[in-house]
Rosetta silent file (secondary structure, phi, psi, omega in degrees, C-alpha in Angstrom):
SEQUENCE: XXXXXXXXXXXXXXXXXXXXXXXXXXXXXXXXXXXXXXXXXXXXXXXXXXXXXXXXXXXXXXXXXXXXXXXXXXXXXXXXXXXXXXXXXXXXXXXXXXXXXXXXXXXXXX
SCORE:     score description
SCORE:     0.000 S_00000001
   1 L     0.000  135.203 -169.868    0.000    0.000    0.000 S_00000001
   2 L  -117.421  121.693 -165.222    1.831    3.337   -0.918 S_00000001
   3 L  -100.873  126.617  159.125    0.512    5.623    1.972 S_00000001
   4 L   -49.992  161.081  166.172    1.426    9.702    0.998 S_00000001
   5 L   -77.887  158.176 -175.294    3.428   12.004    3.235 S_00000001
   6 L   -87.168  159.916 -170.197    2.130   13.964    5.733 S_00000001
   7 L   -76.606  166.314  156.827    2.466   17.788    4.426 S_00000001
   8 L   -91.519  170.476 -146.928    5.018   19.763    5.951 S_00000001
   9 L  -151.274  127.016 -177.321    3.513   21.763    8.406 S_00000001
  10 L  -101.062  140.402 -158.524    4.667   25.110   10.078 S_00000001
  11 L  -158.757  123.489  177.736    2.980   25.887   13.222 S_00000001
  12 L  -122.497   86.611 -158.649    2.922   29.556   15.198 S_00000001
  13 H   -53.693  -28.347 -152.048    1.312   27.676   18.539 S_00000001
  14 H   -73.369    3.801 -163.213    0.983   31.038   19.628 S_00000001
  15 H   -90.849  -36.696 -157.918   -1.859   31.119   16.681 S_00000001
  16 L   -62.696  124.090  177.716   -2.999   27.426   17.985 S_00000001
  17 L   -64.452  147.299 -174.771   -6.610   27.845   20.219 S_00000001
  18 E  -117.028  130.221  141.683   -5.673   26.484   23.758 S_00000001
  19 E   -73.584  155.600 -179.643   -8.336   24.338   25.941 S_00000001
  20 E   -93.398  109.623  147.485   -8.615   24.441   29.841 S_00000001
  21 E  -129.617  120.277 -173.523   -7.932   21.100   31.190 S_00000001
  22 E   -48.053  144.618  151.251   -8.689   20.953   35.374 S_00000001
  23 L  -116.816 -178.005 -170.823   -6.206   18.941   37.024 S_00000001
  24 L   -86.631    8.835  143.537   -7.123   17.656   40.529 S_00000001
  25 E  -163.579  148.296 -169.492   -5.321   20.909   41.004 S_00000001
  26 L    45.080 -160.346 -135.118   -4.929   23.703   39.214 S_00000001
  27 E  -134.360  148.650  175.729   -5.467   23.970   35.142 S_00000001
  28 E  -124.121  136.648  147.611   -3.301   22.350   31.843 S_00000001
  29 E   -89.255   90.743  139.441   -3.393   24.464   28.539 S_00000001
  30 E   -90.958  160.400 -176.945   -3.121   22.861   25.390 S_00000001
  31 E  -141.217  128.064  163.692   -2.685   24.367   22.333 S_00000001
  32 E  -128.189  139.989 -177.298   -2.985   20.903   20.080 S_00000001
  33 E  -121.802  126.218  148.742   -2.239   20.220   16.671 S_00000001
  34 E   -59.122   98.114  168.975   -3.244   17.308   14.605 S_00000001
  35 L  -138.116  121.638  179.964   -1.685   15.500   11.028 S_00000001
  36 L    62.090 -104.317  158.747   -2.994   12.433   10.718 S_00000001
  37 L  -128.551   53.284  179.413   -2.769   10.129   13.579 S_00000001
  38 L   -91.764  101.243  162.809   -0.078   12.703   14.836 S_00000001
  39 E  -103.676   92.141  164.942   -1.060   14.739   18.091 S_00000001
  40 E   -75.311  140.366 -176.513    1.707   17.657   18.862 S_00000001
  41 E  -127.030  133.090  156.016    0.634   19.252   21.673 S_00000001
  42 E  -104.546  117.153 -169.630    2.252   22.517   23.705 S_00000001
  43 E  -133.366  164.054 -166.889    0.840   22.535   27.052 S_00000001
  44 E  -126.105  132.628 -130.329    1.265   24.962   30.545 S_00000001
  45 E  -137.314  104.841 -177.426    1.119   23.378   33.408 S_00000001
  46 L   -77.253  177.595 -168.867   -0.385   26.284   36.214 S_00000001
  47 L   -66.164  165.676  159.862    1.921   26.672   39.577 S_00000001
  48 L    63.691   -8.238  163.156    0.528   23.812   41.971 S_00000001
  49 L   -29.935  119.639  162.796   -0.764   21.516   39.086 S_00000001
  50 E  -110.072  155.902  139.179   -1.519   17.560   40.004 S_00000001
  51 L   -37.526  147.314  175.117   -2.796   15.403   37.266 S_00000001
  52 L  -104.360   22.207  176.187   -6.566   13.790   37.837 S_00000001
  53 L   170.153 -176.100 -151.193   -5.335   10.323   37.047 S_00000001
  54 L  -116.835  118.816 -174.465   -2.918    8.267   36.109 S_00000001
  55 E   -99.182  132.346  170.620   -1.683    8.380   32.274 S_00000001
  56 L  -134.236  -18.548  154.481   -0.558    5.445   30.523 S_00000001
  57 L   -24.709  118.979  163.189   -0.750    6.325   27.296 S_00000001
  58 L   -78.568  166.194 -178.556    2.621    6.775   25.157 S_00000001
  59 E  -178.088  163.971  146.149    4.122    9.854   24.080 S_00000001
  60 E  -125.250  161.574 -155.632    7.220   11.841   24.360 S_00000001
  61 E  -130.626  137.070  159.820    7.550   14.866   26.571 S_00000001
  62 E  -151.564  132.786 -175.808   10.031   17.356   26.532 S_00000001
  63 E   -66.837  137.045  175.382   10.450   20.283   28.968 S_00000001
  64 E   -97.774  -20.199 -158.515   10.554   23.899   27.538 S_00000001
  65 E  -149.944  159.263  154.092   10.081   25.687   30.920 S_00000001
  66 E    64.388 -137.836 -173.936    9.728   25.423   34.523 S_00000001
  67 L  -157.909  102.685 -172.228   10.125   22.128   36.398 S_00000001
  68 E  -100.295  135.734 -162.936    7.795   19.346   35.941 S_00000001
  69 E  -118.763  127.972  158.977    7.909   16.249   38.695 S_00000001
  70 E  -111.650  153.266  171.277    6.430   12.889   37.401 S_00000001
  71 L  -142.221  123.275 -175.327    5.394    9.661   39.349 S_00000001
  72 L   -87.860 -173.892 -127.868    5.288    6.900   38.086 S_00000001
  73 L  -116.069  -23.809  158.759    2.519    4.406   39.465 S_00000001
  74 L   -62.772  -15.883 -142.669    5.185    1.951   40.544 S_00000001
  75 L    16.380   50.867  176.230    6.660    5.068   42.694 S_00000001
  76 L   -73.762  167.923  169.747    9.535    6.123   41.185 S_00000001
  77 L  -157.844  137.405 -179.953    9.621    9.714   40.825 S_00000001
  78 E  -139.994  137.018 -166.698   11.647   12.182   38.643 S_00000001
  79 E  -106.127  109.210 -177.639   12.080   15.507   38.388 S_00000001
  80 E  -114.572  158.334 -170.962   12.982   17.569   35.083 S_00000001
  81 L  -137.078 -155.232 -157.463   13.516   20.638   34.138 S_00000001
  82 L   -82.898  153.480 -170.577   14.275   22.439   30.742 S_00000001
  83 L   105.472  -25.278 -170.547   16.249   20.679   28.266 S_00000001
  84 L   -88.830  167.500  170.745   15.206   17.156   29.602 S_00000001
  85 L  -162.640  142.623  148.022   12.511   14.816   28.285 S_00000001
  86 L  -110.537  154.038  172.681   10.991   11.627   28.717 S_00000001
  87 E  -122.423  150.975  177.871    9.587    8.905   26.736 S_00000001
  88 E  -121.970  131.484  179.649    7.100    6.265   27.400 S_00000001
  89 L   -50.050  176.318  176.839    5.777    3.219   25.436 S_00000001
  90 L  -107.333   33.862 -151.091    2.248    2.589   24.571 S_00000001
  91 L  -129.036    7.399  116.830    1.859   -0.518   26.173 S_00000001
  92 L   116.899   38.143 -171.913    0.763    0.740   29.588 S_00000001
  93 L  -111.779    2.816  151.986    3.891   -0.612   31.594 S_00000001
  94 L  -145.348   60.389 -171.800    4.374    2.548   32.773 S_00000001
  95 L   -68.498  148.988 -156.220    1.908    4.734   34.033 S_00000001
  96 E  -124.947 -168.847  158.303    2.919    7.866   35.421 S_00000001
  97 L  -154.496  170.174 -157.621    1.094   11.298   36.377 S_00000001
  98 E  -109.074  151.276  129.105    2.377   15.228   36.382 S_00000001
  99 E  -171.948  150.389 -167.559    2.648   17.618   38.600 S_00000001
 100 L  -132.745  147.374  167.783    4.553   20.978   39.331 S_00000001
 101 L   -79.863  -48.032 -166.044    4.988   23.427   42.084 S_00000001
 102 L   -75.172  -76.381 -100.664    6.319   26.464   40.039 S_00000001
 103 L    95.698  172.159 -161.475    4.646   25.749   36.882 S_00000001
 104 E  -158.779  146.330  169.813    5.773   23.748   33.135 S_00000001
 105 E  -133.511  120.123 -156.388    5.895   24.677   29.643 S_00000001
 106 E  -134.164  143.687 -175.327    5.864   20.958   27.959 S_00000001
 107 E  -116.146  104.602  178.881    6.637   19.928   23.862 S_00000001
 108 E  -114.242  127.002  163.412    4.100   16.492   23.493 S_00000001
 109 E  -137.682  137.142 -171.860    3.784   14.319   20.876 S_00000001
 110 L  -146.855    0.000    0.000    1.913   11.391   21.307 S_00000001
């Protein structure tokens, strides 16, 4: 099957509409962009953010800003700040969840 390329694609997030998502404290911004079965995401993380569950989904994350602390469900925990990133499979062997004291400015593609 000869599947076309995805276009290239230029993207001025500050253009990209952001949703409100509630954590079980304080709020996540995305700004999300979609090609194909692509999802880039930039999302802000407010000061005191926790996640409202437990993510197991893969993706990789890389910090742009701030200091983001994840734990995973096992209860390791790691802390990153900008320049760092992690990645996780899709195969649910590691579910983790967010959260920051200062606030996070996060690069997602899942």
């Amino acid at each position: 099957m000869n599947i076309p390329p995805l276009p290239f694609t230029v993207t001025a997030w500050n253009n990209v509409p952001a949703t409100r998502h509630p954590g079980e404290r304080g709020d996540a911004l995305w700004r999300t962009l979609t090609i194909g079965d692509l999802r880039v995401r930039v999302v802000e993380y407010s000061p005191g953010y926790l996640a409202d569950h437990w993510c197991d989904r893969g993706h990789v994350l890389y910090v742009v800003a701030g200091e983001l602390d994840t734990e995973l469900e096992d209860g390791r925990k790691f802390t990153l700040t900008p320049g760092m990133s992690y990645q996780v499979s899709d195969h649910g062997d590691a579910a983790h969840r967010s959260s920051t004291k200062l606030g996070a400015t996060l690069f997602v593609v899942d």
